[in-house]
C-alpha positions in Angstrom: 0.0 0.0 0.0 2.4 2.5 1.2 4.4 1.6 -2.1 1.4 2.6 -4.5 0.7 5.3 -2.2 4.6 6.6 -3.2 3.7 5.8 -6.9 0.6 8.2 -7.4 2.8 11.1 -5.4 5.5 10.9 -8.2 3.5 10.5 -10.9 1.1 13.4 -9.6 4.6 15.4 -9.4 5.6 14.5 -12.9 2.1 15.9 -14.4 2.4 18.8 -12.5 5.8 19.4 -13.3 4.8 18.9 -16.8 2.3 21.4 -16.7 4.0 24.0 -14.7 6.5 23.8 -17.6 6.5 26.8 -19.8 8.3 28.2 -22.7 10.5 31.5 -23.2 10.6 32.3 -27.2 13.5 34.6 -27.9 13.7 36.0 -31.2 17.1 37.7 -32.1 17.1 40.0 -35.6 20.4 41.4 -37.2 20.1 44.9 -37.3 23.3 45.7 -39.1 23.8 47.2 -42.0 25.7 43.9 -43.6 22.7 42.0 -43.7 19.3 42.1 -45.4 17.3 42.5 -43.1 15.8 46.2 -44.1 16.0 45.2 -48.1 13.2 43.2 -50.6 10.3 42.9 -48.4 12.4 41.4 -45.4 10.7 44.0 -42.9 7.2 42.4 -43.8 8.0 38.7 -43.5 9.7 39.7 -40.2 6.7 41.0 -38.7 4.7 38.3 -40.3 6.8 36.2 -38.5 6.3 37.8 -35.1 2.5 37.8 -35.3 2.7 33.9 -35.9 5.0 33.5 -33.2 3.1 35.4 -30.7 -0.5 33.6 -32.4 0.4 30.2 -33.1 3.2 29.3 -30.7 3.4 31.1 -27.7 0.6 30.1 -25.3 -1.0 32.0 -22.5 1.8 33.0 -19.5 5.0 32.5 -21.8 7.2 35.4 -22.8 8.0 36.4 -26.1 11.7 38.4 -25.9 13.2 40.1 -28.7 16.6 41.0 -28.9 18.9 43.1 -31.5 22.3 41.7 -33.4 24.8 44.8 -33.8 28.2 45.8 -32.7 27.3 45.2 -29.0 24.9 42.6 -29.0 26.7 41.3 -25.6 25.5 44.4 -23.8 22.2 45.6 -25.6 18.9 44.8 -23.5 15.8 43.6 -25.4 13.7 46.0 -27.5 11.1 44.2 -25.7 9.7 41.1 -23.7 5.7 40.6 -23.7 3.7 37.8 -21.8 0.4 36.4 -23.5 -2.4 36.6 -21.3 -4.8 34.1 -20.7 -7.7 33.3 -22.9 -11.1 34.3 -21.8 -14.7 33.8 -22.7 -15.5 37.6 -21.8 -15.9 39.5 -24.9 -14.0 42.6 -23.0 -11.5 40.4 -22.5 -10.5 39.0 -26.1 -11.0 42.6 -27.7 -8.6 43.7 -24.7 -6.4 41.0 -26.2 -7.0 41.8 -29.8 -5.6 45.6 -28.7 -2.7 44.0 -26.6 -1.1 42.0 -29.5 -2.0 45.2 -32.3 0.1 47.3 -29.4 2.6 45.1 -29.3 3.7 44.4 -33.3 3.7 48.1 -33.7 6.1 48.4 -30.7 8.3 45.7 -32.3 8.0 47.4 -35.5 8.8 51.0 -34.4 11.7 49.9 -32.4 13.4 47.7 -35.7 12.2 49.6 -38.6 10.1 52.7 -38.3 11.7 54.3 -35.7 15.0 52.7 -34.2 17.3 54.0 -31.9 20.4 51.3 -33.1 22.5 54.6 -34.4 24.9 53.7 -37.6 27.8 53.1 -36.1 26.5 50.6 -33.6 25.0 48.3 -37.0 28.5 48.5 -38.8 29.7 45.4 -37.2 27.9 41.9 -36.6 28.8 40.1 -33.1 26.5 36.9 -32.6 28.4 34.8 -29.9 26.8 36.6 -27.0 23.6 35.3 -28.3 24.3 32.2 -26.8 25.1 33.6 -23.7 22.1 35.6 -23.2 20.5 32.0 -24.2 22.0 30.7 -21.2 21.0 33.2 -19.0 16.9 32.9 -20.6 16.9 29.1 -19.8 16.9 30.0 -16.1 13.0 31.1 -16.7 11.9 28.0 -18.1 12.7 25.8 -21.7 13.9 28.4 -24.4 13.1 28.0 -28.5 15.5 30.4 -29.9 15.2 32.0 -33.4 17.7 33.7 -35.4 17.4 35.9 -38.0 20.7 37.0 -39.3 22.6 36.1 -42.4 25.3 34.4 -39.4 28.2 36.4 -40.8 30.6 37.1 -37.8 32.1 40.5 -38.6 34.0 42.6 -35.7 37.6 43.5 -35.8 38.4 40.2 -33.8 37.0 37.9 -36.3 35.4 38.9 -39.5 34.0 35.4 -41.4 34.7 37.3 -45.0 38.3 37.4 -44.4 39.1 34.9 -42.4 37.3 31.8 -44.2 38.7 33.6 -47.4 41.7 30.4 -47.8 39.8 28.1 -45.6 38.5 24.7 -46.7 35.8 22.2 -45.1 38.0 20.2 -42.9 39.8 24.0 -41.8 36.5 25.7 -41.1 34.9 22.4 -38.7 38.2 22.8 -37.2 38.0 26.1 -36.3 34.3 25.9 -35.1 35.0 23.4 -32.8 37.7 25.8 -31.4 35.3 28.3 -31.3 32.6 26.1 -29.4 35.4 25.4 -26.9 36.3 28.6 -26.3 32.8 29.8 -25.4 31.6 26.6 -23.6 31.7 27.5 -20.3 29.4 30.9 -21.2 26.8 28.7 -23.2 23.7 26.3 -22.7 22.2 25.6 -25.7 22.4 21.7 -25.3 19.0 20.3 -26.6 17.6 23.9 -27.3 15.2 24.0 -30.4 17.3 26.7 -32.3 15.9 28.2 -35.7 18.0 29.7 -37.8 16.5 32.4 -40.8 18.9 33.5 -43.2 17.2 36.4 -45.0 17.9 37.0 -48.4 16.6 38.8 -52.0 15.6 37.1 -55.1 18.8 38.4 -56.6 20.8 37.1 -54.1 24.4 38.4 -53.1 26.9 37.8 -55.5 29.8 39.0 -52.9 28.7 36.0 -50.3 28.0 33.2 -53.0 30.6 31.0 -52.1 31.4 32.6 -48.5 27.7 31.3 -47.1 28.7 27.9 -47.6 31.4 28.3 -45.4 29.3 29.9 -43.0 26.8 26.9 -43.1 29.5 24.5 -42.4 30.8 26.7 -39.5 27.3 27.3 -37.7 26.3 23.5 -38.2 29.2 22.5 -36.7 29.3 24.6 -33.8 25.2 23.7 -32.9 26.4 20.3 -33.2 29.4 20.3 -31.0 26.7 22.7 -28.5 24.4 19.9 -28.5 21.8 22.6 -29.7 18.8 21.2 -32.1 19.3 23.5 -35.2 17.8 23.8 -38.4 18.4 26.5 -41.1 15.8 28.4 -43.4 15.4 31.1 -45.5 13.7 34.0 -44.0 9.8 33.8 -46.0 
């Protein structure tokens, strides 16, 4: 008796656990003026992407956090972080909703395209390492799902992809990321995180990054791998 008795307390434990389990979607977008983020139409299917985020997949009481990628990305503070509220039957209550989520796109957009404060010289460079530790530092509130949209191209005066995978090969560049991986281990948790990453692009494509975004494929897929981190790559549409 008293063992069955032990058996209904854990498994009551496990569904609660389960339940009390909630989500914290970070969205990180490349500001900088490298990328193409502002260019073909990528400002639209960037919001479009927000409102499904916020309508399909976060649920009532998770956090949706969005963060910029610049020249400082280790130090900037999210443009914003929003909790859905609970669903209700009231009428009041889902047009109070309704005016919630309509305040909260055009604070997302005003803040990345109609009206940001990221000045020039802050979106000439492209640091994306202290995504992961921000990452880190989200998966204290709960289970993270991480999206990137960013064309992935490391470019500070440290380490600039476009330069430094110039002479590299394959064997080289999954060399070098698993150097990289090891050198930011200790400030990164990413093992088992559902990471997404969005490259965004135009129809004409970039004739300058042609054969560089290979290289840059090879480098990010080896470093999620070595993290541990559940990636998959996209195009931004």
């Amino acid at each position: 008796m008293h063992k069955v008795i032990m058996i209904l307390m854990a498994s009551s434990l496990l569904v609660t656990s389960c339940k009390d389990e909630s989500t914290v979607h970070a969205l990180f977008v490349d500001t900088t003026g490298s990328t193409a983020t502002l260019e073909s139409g990528n400002p639209e299917k960037i919001m479009q992407f927000v409102r499904d985020i916020w309508n399909q997949d976060v649920k009532s009481g998770e956090m949706l956090v969005i963060y910029p990628i610049h020249r400082q990305t280790a130090t900037a503070t999210p443009i914003g972080k929003w909790i859905k509220p609970a669903p209700s039957g009231d009428l009041n209550a889902k047009n109070k909703a309704k005016r919630a989520t309509k305040k909260m796109i055009l604070e997302v957009e005003n803040a990345l395209f109609n009206n940001p404060k990221i000045t020039p010289i802050v979106r000439s460079e492209t640091n994306l390492f202290p995504i992961f530790d921000k990452v880190k530092r989200l998966s204290n509130k709960g289970n993270v799902r991480v999206t990137i949209i960013s064309d992935m191209i490391q470019d500070t005066p440290s380490l600039s992809f476009v330069s430094y995978f110039d002479k590299m090969n394959k064997v080289q560049i999954k060399k070098f990321a698993t150097q990289k991986y090891n050198q930011f281990k200790d400030e990164i948790l990413i093992s088992g995180v559902a990471l997404e990453v969005l490259y965004p692009g135009t129809t004409k494509g970039n004739p300058i990054y042609e054969t560089l975004m290979r290289k840059v494929n090879i480098f990010w897929e080896t470093f999620f791998d070595q993290a541990g981190a559940n990636a998959y790559f996209s195009d931004l549409s």
